[in-house]
DOKOL-41223 format. One line per 5 residues: number of its first residue (from 1); their letters; for each residue x negated, y, z negated of C-alpha. Coordinates in nm, 4 decimals. Example, Ala and Ser with C-alpha at 12.3 -4.5 7.8 and 13.67 -1.06 7.14 Angstrom:
1) AS) -1.2300:-0.4500:-0.7800  -1.3670:-0.1060:-0.7140
This chain:
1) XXXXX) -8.7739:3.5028:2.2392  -8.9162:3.1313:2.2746  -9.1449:3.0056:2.5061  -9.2182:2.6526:2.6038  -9.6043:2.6736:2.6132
6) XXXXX) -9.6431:2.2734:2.6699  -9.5366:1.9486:2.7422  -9.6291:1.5989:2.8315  -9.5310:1.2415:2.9117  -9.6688:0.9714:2.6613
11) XXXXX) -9.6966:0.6297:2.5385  -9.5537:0.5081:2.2311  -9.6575:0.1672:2.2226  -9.6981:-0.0386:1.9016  -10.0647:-0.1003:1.9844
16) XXXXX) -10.1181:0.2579:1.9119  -10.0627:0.1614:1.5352  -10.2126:-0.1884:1.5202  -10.5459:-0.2027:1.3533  -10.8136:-0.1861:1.5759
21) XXXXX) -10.9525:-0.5249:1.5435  -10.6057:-0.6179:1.5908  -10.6041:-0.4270:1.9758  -10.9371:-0.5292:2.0687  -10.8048:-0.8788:2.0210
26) XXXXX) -10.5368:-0.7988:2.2806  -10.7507:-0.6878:2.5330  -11.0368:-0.9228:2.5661  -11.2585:-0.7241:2.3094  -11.1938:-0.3502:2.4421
31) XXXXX) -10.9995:-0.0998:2.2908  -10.7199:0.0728:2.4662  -10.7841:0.3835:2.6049  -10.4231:0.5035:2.4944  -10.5563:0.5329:2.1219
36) XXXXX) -10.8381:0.7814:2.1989  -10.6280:0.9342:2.4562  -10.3902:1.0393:2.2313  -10.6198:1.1998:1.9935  -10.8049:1.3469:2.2656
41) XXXXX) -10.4808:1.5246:2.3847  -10.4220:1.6735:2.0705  -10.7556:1.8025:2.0404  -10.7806:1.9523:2.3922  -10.4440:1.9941:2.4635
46) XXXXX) -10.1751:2.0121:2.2142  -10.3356:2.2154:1.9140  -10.5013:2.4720:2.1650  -10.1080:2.5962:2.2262  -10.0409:2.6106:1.8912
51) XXXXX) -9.6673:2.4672:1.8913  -9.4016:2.5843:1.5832  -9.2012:2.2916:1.7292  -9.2042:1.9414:1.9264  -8.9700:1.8164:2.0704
56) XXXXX) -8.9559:1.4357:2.1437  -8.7824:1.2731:2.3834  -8.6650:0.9685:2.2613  -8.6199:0.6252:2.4886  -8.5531:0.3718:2.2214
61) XXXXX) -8.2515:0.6572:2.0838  -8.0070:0.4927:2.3274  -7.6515:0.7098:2.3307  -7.3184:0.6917:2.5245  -7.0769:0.9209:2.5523
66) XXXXX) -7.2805:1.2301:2.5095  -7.6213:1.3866:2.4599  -7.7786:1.3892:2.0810  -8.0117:1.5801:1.8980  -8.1505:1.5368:1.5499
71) XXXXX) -8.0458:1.8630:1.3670  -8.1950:1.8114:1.0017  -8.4551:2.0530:0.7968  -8.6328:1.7310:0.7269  -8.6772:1.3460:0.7969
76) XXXXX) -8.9062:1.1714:0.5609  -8.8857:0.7916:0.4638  -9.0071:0.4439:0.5124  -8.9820:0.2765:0.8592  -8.9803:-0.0987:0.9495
81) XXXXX) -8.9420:-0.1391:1.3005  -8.6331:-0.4279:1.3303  -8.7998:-0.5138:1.7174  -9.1400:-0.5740:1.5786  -9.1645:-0.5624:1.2222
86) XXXXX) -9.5315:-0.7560:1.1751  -9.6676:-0.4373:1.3868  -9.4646:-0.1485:1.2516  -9.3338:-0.2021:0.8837  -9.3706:-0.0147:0.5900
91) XXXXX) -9.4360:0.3444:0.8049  -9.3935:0.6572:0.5887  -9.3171:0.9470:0.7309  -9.2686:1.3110:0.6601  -9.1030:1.5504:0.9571
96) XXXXX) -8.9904:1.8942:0.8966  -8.6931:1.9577:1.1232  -8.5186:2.2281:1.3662  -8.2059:2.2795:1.2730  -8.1889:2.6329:1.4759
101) XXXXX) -8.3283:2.4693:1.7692  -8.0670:2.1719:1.7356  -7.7669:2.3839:1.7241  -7.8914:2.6020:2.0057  -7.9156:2.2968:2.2296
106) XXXXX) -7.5919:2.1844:2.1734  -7.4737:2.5378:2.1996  -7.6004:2.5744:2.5111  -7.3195:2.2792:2.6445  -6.9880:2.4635:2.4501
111) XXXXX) -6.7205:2.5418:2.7950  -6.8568:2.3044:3.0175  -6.7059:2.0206:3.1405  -6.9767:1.8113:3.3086  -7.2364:1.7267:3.0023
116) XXXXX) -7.1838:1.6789:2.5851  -7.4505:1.7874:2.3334  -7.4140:1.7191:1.9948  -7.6674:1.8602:1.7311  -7.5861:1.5648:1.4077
121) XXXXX) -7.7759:1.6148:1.0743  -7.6223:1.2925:0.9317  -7.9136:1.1696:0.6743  -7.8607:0.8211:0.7594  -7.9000:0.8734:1.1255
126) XXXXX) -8.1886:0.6772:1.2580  -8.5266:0.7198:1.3388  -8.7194:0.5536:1.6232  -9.0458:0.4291:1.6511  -9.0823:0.6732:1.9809
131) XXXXX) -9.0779:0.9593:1.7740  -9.2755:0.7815:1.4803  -9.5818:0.6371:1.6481  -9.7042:0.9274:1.7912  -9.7071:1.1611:1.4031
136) XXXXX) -10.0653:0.9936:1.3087  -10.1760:1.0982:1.6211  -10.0290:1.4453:1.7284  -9.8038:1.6120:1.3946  -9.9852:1.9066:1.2530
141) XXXXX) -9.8900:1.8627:0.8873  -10.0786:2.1400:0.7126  -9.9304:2.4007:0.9784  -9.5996:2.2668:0.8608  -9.4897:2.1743:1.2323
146) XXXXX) -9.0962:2.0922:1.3023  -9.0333:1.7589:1.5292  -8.7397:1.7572:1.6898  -8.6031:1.3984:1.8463  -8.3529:1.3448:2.0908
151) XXXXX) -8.1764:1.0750:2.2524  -8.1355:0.9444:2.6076  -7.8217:0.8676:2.7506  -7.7785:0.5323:2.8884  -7.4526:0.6541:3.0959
156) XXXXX) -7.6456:0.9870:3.2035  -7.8239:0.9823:3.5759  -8.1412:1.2146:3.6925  -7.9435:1.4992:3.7229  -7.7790:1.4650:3.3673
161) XXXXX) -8.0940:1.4679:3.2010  -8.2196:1.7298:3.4551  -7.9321:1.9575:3.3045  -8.0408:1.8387:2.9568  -8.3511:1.9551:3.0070
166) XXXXX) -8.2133:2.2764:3.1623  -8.0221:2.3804:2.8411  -8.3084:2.2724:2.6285  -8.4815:2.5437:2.8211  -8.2022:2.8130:2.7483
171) XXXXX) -8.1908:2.7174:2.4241  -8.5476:2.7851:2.3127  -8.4779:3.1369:2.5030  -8.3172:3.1795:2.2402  -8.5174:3.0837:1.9341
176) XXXXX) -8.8416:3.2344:1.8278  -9.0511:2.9478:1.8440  -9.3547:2.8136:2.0402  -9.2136:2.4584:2.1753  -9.3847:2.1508:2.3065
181) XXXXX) -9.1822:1.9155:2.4961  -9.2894:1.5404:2.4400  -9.1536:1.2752:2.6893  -9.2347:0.9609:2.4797  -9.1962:0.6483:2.7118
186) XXXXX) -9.3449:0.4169:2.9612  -9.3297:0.4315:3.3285  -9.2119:0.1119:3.4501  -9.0724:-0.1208:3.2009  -8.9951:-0.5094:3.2593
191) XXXXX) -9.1791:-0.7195:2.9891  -9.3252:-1.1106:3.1118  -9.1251:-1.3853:2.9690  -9.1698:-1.4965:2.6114  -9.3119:-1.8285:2.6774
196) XXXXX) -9.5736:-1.6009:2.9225  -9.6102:-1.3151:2.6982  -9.9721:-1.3761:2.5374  -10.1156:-1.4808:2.8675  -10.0293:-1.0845:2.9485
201) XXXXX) -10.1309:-0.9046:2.6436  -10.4699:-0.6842:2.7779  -10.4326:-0.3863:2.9538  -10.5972:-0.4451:3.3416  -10.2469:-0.3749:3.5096
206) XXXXX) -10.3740:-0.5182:3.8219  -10.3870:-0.8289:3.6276  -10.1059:-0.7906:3.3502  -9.8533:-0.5740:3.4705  -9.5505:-0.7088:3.5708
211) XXXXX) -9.4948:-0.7193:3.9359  -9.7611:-0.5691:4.1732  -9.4890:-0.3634:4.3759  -9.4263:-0.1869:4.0074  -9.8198:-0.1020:3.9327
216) XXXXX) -9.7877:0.0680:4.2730  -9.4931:0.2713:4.1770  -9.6039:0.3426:3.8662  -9.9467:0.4822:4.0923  -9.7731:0.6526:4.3278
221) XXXXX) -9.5478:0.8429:4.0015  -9.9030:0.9243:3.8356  -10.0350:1.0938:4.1537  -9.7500:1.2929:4.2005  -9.7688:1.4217:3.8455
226) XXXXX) -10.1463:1.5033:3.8642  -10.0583:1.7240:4.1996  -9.7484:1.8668:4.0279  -9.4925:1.7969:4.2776  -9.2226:1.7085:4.0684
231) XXXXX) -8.9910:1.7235:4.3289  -9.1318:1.4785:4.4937  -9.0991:1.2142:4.1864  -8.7567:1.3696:4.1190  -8.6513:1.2280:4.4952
236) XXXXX) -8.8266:0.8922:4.4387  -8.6060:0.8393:4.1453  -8.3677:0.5759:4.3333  -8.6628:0.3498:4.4764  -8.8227:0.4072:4.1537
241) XXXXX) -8.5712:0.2760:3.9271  -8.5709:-0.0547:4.1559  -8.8852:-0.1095:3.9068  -8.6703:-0.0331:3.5609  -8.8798:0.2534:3.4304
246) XXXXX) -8.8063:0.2904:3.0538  -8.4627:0.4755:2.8963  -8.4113:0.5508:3.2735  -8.7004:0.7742:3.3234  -8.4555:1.0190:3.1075
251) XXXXX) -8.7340:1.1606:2.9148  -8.9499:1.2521:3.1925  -8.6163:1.4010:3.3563  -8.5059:1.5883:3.0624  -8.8801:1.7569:3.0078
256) XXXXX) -8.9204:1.8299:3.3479  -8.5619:2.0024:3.3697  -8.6872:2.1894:3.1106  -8.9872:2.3457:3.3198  -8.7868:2.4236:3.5533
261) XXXXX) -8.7015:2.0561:3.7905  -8.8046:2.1035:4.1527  -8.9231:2.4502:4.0816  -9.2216:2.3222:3.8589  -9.5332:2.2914:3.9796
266) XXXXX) -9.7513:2.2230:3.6522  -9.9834:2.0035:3.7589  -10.0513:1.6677:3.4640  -10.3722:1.5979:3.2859  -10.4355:1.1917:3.2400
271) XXXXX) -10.5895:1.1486:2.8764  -10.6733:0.7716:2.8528  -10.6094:0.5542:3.1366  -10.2923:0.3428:3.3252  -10.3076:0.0645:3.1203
276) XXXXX) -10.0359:-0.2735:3.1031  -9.8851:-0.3401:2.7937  -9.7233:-0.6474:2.7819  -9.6214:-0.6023:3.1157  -9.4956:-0.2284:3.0947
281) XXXXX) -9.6795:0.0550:3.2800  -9.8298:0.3304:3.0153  -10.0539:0.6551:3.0494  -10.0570:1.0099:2.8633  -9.9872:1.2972:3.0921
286) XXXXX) -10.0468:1.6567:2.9499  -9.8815:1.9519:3.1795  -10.0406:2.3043:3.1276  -9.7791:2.5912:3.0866  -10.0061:2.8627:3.0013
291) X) -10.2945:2.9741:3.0992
């Protein structure tokens, strides 16, 4: 029997990849926290719980009609990002797959008739840099670890992607695998205008985030995760949205239905701190499972 033994909300931005000169430069000669936070989460956080598989969350995987999964034994390839291809071209990358997992997810919607899941293995379906910024950082290679990406519904409200998350839950109930859930997007998400966009390129977000009303929000969502009272940031969701939080705050939804929605309690770990990026609100949040 599975066991989800950790999960956590993260930033994917394309800083995180960027040379370092090349993020110092951003932000006034300091480095974002969000690179060593991410490494520092993997060393005290994610290796410690010894995950078979990840599972990713993915907010730039935009689908319709129904939920998706990637269901392939393995991803590898090159990766040029078509949104910002000076920052993120020429990527390889190597990801052994879950195909059991996949098909148990989708399995886990057969007879209903309020959600879709489809498990696809297609070889030309794509791969987002959501999923690929964060394997530097966090994929155990030598252990052989499986990453597992799926989409976010752009028709799907908070309690779709609660229910999402549900099933992902029953389906690793069903697998024999150690799973880490990874929620890979911002918090709020509006980005400053283009002719305004390198006047807001550090990371103060009292200074560089886009509206002050939305660094507040995004404050107030933080605190609640450190206290673990996800029900109270599952009931903020409509004043929250007001502030556009990234793929509709569907991976954070979709995770936390996974641990169990109002019933979870896990209180978050910040590694790294809030920071702006061009105008979007970021931080890494590890939850504890075990232990």
């Amino acid at each position: 029997m599975g066991k989800i033994v950790g999960a956590a909300l993260v930033s994917h931005v394309p800083p995180l990849v960027m040379p370092e000169d090349v993020r110092r430069a951003m932000n006034n000669g300091d480095d974002s926290t969000l690179f060593a936070g991410l490494h520092a989460l993997r060393a005290e956080a994610l290796d410690p719980v010894e995950a078979d598989t990840v599972v990713v969350i993915d907010t730039h995987w935009f689908t319709t009609i129904e939920h998706i999964v990637a269901a392939h034994d393995q991803r590898a390839g090159i990766y040029t990002s078509e949104e910002l291809p000076r920052g993120m071209c020429q990527m390889p990358y190597d990801m052994p797959g879950d195909p059991e997992l996949a098909q148990a997810w989708a399995a886990a919607a057969d007879g209903r008739d309020d959600t879709w899941v489809t498990a696809i293995d297609d070889p030309y379906l794509p791969v987002h840099y959501p999923t690929l910024n964060l394997l530097d950082f966090l994929q155990d290679r030598e252990a052989g670890q499986r990453w597992v990406s799926a989409g976010v519904c752009q028709t799907a409200d908070a309690q779709d992607f609660l229910l999402f998350g549900e099933m992902l839950a029953e389906a690793v109930a069903q697998v024999d695998r150690r799973v880490v859930i990874l929620a890979s997007g911002g918090l709020s998400h509006r980005f400053w205008p283009l002719r305004e966009f390198r006047q807001h390129e550090a990371a103060d977000p009292d200074l560089h985030l886009r509206t002050p009303e939305a660094a507040a929000a995004d404050r107030a969502i933080l605190a609640m995760m450190a206290a673990g009272d996800h029900g109270g940031i599952i009931d903020a969701q409509p004043e929250f949205r007001q502030h556009a939080p990234e793929g509709r705050f569907g991976h954070y939804l979709t995770m936390i239905g996974a641990l169990g929605g109002r019933a979870c309690t896990a209180k978050g770990r910040q590694f790294g701190e809030y920071e702006a990026v061009a105008g979007t609100g970021q931080a890494h949040v590890w939850f504890d499972l075990e232990g």
